[in-house]
C-alpha angles and dihedrals in degrees: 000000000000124000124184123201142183116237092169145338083284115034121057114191127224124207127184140156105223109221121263095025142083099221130097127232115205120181121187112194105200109198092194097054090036075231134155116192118178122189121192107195126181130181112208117191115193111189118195135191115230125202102210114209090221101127088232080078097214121142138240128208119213121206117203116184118199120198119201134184148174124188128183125179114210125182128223101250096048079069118117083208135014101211099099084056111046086052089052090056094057096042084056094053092042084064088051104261125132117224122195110250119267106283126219087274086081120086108262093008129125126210125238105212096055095050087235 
């Protein structure tokens, strides 16, 4: 399952769970930094059973919960394709918020502020 979600007027966010796996992949694509940061998180929990040497003889469980994860940062124009981007731009506007318009940086783009 895939939710989107608004941060801001410029970033939309972007959670899945990949098949086969229990971690979570979260993507937040920022318009006004032209940014990409993806985030892999997984939550491993290790239960162990534990003979005490109480002479009561009874048994104790210990739970140990590991926590990895891996971030990158990627910007636009380091893209092969835009596409992804430009769909997350209008599912972000379709949620209300208001992203910049794509800057020079973009392939075939020209950027307002320096009248190209």
């Amino acid at each position: 399952m895939t939710r989107y979600a608004k941060e801001d007027d410029y970033t939309i966010c972007l959670t899945s769970t990949p098949p086969g796996t229990k971690g979570q992949l979260t993507r937040y694509f920022n318009f006004a930094s032209e940014q990409i940061t993806t985030i892999y998180a997984e939550r491993a929990d290790m239960r162990e059973t534990i003979k005490s040497g109480a002479y009561d003889g009874g048994a104790g469980v210990s739970v140990s919960v590991a926590l990895t994860s891996q971030m990158s940062v990627q910007k636009f124009s380091e893209l092969d394709s835009q596409a992804e981007v430009e769909m997350m731009r209008a599912a972000l506007i379709t949620l209300g918020g208001k992203p910049p318009e794509a800057s020079s940086t973009l392939p075939g783009k020209n950027h307002p502020r320096l009248g190209s």
